[in-house]
N, C-alpha and C positions, 0 to 999 in steps of 0.2 A: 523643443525637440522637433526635427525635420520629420514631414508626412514621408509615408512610403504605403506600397501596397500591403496585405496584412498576410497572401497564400504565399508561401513559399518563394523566390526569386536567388539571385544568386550576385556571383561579384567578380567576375572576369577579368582581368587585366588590360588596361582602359586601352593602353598602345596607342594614345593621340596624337602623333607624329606631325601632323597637318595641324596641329591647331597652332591658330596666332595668325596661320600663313592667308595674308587678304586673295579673295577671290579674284583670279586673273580670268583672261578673255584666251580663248584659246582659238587658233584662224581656223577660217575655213576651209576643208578639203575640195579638189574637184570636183567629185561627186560624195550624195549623203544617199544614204538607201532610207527613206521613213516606211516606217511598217503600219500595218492597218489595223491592227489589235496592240495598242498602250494602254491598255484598262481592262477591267474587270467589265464583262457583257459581251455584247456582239460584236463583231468586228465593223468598220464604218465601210460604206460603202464607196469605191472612189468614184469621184466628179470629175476627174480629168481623163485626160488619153495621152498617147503614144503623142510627141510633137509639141503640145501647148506650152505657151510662156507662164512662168509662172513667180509672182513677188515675196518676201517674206511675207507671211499672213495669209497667203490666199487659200482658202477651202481646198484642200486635197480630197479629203475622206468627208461623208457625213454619215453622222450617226444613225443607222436604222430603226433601234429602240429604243426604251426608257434608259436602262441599263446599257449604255453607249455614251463616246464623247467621240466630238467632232476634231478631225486629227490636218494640222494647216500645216503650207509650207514654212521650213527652217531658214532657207534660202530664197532665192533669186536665180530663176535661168529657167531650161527647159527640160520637161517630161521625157526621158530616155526612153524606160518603159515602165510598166506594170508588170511585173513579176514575184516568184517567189524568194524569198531571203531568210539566210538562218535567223532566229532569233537567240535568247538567252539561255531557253531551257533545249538546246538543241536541233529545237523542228524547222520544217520551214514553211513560212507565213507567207502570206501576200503582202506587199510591198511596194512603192515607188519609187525608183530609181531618180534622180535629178540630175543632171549636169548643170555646176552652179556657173553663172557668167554675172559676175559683180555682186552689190550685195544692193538690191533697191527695193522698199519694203514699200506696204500698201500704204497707201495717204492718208487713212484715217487714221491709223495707229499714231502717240505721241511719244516721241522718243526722247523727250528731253527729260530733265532729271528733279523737275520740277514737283513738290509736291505739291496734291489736289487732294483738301481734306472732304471739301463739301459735295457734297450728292445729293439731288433731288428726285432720284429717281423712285417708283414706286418695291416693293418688296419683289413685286414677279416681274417688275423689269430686270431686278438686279441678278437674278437667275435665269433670266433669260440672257441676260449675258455671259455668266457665268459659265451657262450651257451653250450659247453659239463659240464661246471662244476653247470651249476641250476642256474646262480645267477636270483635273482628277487631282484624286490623293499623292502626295510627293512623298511622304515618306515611306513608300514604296508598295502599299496595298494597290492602288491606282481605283480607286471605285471611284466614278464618277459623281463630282461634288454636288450637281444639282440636284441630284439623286440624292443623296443626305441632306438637302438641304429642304426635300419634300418628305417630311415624317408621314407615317400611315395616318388613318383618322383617326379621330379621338387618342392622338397621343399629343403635349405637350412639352416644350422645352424648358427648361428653369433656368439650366446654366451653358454657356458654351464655355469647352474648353479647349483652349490652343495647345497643343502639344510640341512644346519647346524640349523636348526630353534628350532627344540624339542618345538614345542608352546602348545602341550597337559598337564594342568598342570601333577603335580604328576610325570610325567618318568623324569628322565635324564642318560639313559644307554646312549643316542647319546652323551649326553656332557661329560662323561668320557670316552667314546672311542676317541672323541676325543683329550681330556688330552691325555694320553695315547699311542695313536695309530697316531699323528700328521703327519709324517713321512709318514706313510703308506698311509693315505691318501690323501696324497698330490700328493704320486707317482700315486695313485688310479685315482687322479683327472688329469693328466696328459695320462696316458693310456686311459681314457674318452674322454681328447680332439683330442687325435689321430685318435679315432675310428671315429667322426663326423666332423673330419677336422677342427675345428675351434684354432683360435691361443688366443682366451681371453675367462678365465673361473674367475667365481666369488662364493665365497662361503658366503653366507649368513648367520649370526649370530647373534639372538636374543640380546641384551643390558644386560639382565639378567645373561650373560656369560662371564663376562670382561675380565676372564683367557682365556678362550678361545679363545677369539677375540688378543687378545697381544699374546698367544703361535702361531697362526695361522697368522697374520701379522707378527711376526719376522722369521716366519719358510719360509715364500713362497718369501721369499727376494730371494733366491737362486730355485726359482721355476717359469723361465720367461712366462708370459700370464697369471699368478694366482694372484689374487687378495680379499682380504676382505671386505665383504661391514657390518657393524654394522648396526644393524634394530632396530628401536623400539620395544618395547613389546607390541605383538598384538596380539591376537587369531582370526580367524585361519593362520598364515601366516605362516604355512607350508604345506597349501594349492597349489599346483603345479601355480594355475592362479592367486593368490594373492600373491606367492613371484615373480613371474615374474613381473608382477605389481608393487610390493616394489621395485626389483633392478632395470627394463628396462624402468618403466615409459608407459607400454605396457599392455592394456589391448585385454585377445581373446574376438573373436567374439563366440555367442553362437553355439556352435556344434565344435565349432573346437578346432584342437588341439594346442600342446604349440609351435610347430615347426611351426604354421603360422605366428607365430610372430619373426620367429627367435631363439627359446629356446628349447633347454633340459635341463630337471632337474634331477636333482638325489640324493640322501639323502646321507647323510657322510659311513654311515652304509655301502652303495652299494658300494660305492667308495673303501673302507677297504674290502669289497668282492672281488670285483675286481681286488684288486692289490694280494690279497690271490690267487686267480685264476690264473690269468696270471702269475705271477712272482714265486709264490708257487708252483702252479699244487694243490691247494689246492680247492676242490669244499667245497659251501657252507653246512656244517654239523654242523654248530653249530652260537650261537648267543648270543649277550649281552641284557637281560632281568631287565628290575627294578621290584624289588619285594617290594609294597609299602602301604600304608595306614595310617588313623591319629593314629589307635591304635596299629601299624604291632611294634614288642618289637624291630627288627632288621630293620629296611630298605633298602634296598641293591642294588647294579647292578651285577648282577651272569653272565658270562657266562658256557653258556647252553646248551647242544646238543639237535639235535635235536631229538623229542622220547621221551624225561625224560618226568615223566607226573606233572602238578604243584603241584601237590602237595608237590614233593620233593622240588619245588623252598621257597612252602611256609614255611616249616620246616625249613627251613635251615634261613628263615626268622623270625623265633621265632615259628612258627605254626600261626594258625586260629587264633586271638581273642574269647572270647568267646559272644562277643556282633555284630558277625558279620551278616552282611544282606547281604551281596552279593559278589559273587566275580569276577572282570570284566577282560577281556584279552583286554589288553590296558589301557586306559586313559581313564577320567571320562567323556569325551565329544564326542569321538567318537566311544571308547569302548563297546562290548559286553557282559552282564551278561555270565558268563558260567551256564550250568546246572550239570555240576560237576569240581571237580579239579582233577579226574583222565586222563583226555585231553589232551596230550600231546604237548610240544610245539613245535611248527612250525616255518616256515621260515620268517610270519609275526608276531609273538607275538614278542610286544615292552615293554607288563608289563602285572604285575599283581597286578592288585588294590583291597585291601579289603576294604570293604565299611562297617562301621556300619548299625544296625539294624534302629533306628530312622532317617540316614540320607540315606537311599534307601529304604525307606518306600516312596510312590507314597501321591502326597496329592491330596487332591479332585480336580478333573476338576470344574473349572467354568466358565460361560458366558463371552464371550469374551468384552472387554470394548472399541474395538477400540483404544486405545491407539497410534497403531501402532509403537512401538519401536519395535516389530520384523523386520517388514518394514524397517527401519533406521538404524538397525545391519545386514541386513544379505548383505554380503562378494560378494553374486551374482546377486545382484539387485533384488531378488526376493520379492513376496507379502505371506510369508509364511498363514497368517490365511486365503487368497482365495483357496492356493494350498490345506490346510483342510478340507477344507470345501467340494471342488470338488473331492475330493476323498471320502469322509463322503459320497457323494451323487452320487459317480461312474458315474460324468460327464466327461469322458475321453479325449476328442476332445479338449475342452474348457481346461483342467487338460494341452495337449499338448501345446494348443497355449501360454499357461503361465508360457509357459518353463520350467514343473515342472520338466523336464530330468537334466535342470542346475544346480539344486541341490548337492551341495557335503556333504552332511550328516554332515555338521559340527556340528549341535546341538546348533548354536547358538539363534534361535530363541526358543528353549523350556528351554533355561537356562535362558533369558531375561524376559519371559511371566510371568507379574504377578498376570495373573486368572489360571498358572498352567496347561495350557492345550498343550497335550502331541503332539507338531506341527511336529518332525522330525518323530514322529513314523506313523501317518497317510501320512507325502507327502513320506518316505519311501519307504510303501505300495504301494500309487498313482503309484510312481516314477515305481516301479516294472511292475504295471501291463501297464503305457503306453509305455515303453522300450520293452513288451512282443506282444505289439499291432504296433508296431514301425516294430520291427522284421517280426513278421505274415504279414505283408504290403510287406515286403520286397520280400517278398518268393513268 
């Protein structure tokens, strides 16, 4: 019998459109706007100015804290300016504007396609690279890897686990990088286990991926302490606490992290960063993108630098439909509408979903019926229509004791509601403002 998580999850209609299709190179624009916050922490500080030349790989941004990654150029050319630029969720950030003139990367970086299994390097060299070159999360959280890869004291690793899951329907840029890039990340996942000391990693893979699961079990024959674990098909289980759950039989406690249980996790994507990093001298500038929809004329997995704005992603995908309502960076469950498609992509964009006009059109909110099947789907024990309500009525104290912070945005309770009412966007909110009330306690 296939593992899965054991809270609640659900079962979406997959809409894989993109998958089979091999990851294409998508050219580069004149100009790339790269932004200064791609991760979770401070934003990087820029190294350059107005005028400078600058090669693919060169330091744009450097990190100011622990919690930060260092952000390089995608390109070749020169520093237009420093300004500010919308990003995903609307705002607008600081940013570097490039004008590209050719494409000539720095000299240390190896571009060829050669694999390098051996590494002599020590444990905090290999995070030191890891952190000089930007890597963060790619399956779309973006927390900077180095940072996971330095647990607090007296905690311990047992297992690492790659998360091979892709459970958002609509992407599958992870399942063709992984076709594709098998190798690389295997060596990926090996430099991972170095860095945390542990001797047994497992990479976990959805059922809906059977190539991948047989290329990835015959490849890691010759890869000792690596391992495939085949999972049901479950939404959300590329949720960091519901695949440790699926593989370890291990659920966290609330508040805490996955290394109390003995676990790191890490997406295929970061692994294929990483062995890019270390073994290349290659920092993260660029990425594999599903460009996708029920109506999109081409479906695709592009990789992408970063900077191009999507709209080139979507052209090259056939263009807009002309029936479209929306366009989301990411997946239809955890994804964000953009407010334009000249936003550049980043270090977490995983896709780009075009949504028809009648099927992202909002339907009416109605009275809730008690039913409670949000209650019974959702992944982290929670009471989604209380966490509504308590934020509807800014009872914050009450909103905390109900663990509304537990919440991982999955959207599973506002895809299951069938009076309609919009549950992940109010505990959201909640979510925000007692995390903000959490912190002010702190200080």
């Amino acid at each position: 019998m296939l593992k899965t998580f054991r809270i609640g999850g659900i079962h979406p209609k997959e809409n894989k459109f993109s998958a089979g299709k091999s990851i294409e190179s998508i050219a580069i624009p004149t100009e790339v706007i790269v932004p200064l916050a791609q991760h979770i922490g401070a934003p990087c500080q820029p190294v350059v100015k107005r005028g400078d030349e600058v090669k693919v790989g060169t330091l744009l941004g450097k990190s100011v804290g622990f919690v930060s990654a260092n952000i390089h150029s995608p390109v070749s050319g020169k520093v237009k300016k420093i300004d500010k630029a919308l990003d995903a969720s609307g705002y607008k950030r600081e940013a570097i504007f490039i004008d590209v003139e050719g494409d000539e990367w720095e000299e240390t970086i190896d571009r060829t396609d050669t694999l390098v299994r051996e590494c002599n390097l020590s444990t905090k060299e290999i995070i030191e690279k890891i952190a000089s070159a930007g890597i963060v999360g790619m399956g779309g959280a973006t927390f900077p890897t180095h940072v996971k890869l330095t647990p607090p004291p007296g905690t311990k690793a047992e297992v690492l686990i790659i998360n091979g899951v892709e459970c958002e329907p609509y992407l599958t840029a992870d399942h063709m990088l992984m076709m594709q890039k098998t190798e690389e990340i295997l060596v990926g996942t090996q430099l991972l286990m170095k860095t945390v000391n542990v001797n047994r990693a497992v990479i976990g893979i959805e059922n809906n991926k059977p190539d991948a699961i047989q290329k990835f079990t015959q490849a890691a024959k010759s890869y000792p302490g690596i391992e495939v674990q085949a999972l049901k098909v479950q939404y959300p289980q590329g949720g960091e606490k519901q695949l440790i759950d699926a593989v370890m039989r291990r659920q966290i406690a609330s508040g805490a992290l996955p290394i109390s249980v003995g676990a790191i996790v890490q997406n295929v994507g970061t692994a294929f960063a990483v062995y890019e990093a270390v073994q290349k001298n290659k920092p993260l500038v660029e990425r594999v993108v599903t460009v996708t929809g029920k109506d999109v004329t081409n479906p695709c997995n592009v990789l992408s630098r970063i900077g191009v704005p999507l709209r080139d992603l979507i052209d090259f995908a056939g263009g807009l439909p002309e029936n479209t309502g929306k366009v989301i960076s990411g997946g239809p469950m955890m994804g964000k509408a953009v407010a334009s498609i000249d936003i550049p992509v980043t270090k977490g964009t995983s896709g780009v979903l075009i949504i028809a006009t009648l099927e992202a059109r909002r339907k009416q909110m109605k009275d809730c019926i008690r039913c409670a099947k949000c209650v019974s789907i959702c992944p982290m024990g929670l009471n989604p229509t209380t966490l509504m309500t308590l934020t509807e009525y800014e009872v914050w104290d009450k909103a905390e004791k109900e663990k509304i912070t537990d919440c991982i945005e999955c959207g599973s309770c506002s895809f299951i509601c069938p009076s309609d009412r919009p549950l992940l966007d109010y505990i959201r909110l909640g979510k925000g403002k007692v995390m903000g009330i959490m912190r002010a306690r702190k200080n």
